[in-house]
Backbone bond lengths (Angstrom), bond angles and torsions (degrees), N, CA, C in turn:
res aa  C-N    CA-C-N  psi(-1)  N-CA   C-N-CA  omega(-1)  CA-C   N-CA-C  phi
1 X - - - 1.453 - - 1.524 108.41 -
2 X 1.296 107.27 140.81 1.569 113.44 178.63 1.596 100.15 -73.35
3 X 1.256 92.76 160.53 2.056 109.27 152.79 0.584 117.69 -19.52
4 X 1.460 158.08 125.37 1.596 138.39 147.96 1.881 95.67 -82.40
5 X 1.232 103.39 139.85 1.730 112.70 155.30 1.524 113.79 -71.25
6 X 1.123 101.87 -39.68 1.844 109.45 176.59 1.487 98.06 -95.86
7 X 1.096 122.79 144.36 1.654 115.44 175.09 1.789 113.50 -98.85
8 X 1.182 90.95 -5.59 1.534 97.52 177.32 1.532 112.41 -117.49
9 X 1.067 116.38 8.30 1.669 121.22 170.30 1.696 97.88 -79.25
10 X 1.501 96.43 149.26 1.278 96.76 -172.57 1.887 108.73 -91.76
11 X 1.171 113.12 150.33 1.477 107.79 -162.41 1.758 82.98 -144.60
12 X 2.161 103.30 172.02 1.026 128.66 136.30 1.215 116.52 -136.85
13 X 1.351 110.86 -134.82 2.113 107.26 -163.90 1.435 94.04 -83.57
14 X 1.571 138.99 -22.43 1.110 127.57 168.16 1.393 131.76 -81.56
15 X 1.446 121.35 27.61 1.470 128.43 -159.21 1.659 114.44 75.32
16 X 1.657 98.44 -163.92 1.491 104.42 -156.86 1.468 101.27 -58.72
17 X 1.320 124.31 158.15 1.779 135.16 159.70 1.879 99.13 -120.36
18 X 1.012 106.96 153.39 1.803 116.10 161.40 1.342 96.56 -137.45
19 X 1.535 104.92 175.51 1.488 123.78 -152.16 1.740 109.56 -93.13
20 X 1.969 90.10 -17.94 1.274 89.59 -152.38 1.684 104.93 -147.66
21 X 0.974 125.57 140.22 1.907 120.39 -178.46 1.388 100.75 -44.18
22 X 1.357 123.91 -62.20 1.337 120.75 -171.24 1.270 129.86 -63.62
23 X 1.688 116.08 -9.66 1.295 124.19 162.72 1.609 119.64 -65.22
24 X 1.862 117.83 -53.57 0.975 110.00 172.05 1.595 109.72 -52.46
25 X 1.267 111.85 -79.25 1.656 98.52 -173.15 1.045 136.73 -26.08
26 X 1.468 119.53 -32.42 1.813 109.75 173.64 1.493 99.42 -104.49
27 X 1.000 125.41 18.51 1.764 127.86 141.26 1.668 109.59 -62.07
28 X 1.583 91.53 -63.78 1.901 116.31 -173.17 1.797 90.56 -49.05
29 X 0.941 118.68 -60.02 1.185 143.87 -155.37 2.054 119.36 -43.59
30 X 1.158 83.51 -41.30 1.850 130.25 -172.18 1.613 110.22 -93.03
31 X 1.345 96.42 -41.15 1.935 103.94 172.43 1.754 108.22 -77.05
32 X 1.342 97.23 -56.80 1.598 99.39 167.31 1.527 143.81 -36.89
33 X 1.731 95.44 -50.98 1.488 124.29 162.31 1.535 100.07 -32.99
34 X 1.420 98.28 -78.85 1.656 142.09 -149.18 2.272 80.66 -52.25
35 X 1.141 98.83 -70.43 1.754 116.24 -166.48 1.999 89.93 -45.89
36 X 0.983 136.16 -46.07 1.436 148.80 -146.99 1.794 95.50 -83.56
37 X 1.293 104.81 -4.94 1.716 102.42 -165.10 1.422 132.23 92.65
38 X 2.063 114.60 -24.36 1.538 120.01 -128.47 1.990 88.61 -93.44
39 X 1.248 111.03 11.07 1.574 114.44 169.85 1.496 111.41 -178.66
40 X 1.454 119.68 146.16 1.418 125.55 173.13 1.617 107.41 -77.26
41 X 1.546 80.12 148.09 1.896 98.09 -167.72 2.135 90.98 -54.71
42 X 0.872 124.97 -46.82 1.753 131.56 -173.01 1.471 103.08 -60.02
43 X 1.708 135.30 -21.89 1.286 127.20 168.94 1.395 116.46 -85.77
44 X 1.428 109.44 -19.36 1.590 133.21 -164.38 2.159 83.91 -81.20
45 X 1.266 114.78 -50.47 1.112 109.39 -164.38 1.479 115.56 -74.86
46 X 1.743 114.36 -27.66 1.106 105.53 172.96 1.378 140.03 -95.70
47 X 1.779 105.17 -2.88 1.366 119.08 144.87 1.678 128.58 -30.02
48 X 1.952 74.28 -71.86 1.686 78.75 176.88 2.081 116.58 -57.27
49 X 1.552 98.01 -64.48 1.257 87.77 -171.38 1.725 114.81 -25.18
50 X 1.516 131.59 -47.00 1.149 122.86 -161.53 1.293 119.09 -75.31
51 X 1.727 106.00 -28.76 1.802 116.56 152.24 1.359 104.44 -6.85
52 X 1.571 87.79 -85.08 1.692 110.55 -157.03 1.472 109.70 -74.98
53 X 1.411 135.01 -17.29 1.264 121.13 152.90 1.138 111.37 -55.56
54 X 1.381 127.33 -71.73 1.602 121.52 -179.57 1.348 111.26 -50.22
55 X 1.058 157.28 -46.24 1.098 140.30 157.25 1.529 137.69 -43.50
56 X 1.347 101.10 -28.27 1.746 114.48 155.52 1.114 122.80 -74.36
57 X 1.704 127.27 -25.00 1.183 130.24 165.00 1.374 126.08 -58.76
58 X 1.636 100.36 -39.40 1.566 119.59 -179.50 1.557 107.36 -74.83
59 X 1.107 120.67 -6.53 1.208 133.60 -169.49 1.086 141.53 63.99
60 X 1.454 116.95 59.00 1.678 156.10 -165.64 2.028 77.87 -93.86
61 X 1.864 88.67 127.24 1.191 92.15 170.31 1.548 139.72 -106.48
62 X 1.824 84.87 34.22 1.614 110.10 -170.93 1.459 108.21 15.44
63 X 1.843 87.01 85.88 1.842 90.45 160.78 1.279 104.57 -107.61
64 X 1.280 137.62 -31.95 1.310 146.44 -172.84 1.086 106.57 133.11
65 X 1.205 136.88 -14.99 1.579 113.80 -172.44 2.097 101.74 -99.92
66 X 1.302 107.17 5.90 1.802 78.20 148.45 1.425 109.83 -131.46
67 X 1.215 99.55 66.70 1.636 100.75 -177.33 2.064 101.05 -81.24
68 X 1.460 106.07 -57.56 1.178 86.99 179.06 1.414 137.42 -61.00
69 X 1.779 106.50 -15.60 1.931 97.13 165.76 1.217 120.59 -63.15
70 X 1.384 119.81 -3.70 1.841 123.30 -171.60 1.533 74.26 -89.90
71 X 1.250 136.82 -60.64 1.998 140.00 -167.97 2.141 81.50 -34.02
72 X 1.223 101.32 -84.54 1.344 101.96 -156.54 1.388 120.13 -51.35
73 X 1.290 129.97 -37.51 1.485 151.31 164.26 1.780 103.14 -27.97
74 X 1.724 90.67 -55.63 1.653 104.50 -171.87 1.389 97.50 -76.21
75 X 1.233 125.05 -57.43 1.159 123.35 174.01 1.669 121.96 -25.74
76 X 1.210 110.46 -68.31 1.282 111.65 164.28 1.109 136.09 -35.01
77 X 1.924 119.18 -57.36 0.931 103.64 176.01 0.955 153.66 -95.87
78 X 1.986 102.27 13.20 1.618 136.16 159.64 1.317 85.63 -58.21
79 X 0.932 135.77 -63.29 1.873 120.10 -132.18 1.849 88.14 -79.46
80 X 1.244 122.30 -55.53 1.353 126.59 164.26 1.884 114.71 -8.13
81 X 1.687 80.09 -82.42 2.025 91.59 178.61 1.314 109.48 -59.76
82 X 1.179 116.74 -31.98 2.145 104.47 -167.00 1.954 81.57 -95.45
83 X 1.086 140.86 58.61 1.385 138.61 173.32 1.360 131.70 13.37
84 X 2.096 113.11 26.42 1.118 99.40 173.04 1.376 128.59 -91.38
85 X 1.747 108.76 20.13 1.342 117.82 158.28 1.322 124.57 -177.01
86 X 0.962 166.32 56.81 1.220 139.38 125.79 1.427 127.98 118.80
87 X 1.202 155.59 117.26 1.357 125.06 167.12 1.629 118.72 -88.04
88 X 1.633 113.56 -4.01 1.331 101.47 170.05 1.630 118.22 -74.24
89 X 1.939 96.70 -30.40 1.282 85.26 -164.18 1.550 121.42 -78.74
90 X 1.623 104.59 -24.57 1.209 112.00 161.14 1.766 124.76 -50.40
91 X 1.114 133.96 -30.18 1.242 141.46 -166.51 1.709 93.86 -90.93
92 X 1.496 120.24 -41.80 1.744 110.87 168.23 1.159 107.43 -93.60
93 X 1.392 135.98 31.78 1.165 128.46 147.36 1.601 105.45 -96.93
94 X 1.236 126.42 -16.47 1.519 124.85 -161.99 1.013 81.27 -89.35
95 X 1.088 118.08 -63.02 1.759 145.16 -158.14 1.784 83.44 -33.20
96 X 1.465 124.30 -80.49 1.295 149.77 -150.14 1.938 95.14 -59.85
97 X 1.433 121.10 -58.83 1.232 122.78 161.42 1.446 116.28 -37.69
98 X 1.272 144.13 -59.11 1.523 148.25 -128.38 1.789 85.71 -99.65
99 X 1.650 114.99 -43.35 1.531 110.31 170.45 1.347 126.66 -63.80
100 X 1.657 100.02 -28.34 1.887 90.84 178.64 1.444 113.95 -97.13
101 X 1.600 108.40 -10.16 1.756 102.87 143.90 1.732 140.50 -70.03
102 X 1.329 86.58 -10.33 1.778 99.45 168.00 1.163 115.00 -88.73
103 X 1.257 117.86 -34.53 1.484 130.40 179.91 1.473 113.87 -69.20
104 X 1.132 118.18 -15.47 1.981 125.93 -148.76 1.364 83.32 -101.79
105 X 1.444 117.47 150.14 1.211 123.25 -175.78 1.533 89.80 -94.76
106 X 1.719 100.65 166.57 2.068 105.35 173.80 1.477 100.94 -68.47
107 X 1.662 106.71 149.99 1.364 112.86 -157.65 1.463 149.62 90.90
108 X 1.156 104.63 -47.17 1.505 133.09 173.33 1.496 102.90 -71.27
109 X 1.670 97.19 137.78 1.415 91.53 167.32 1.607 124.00 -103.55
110 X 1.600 111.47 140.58 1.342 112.11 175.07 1.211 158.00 49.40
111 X 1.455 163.91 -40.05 1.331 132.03 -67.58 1.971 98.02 -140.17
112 X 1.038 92.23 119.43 2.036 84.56 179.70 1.175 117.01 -36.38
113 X 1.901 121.19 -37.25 1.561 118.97 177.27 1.324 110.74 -52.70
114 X 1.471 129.10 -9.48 1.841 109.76 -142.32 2.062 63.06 -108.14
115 X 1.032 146.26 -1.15 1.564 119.74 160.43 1.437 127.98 -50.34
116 X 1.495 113.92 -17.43 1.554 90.22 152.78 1.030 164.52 -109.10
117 X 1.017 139.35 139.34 1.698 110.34 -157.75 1.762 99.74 162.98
């Protein structure tokens, strides 16, 4: 197994793996931010860290498999404080996702249009 940069990202001999599409992307997501200027890698870290404290408080039994909802959690509420969005719009953007995954037949991939219905 290679290095991990994160020591708790999940990896094999070809670098990082996640469990799930939406894990890489708000990985991708967070590097991009970070590369773009719109926050320092040290605010990026202490977002998250507090994720996953609060989530250990709530009593997350840090096994690893919700490490990346603490990624998105933080994610959020960086983009929130540095004002590149919102918490309404984020919540009708989920909102708008979670319908065109109900809507999508098994198999099919994705698509924000299939939210209505």
């Amino acid at each position: 197994m290679t290095k991990q940069l994160f020591p708790q990202q999940p990896g094999d001999k070809e670098g990082p793996v996640f469990n799930a599409p939406w894990e890489a992307q708000a990985f991708s997501l967070v590097l991009a931010l970070h590369e773009q200027g719109l926050f320092a890698w040290k605010e990026w870290t202490s977002e998250l860290s507090q994720a996953i404290g609060r989530a250990q408080t709530s009593g997350d039994p840090d096994l690893g498999n919700t490490y990346y909802q603490h990624w998105l959690y933080a994610l959020e509420k960086l983009v929130t404080l540095k004002g590149l969005s919102d918490p309404h719009e984020i919540d009708e953007r989920t909102a708008n996702w979670r319908k065109a995954y109900l809507n999508t037949p098994h198999g099919s991939p994705v698509e924000l249009s299939a939210n209505k219905g």
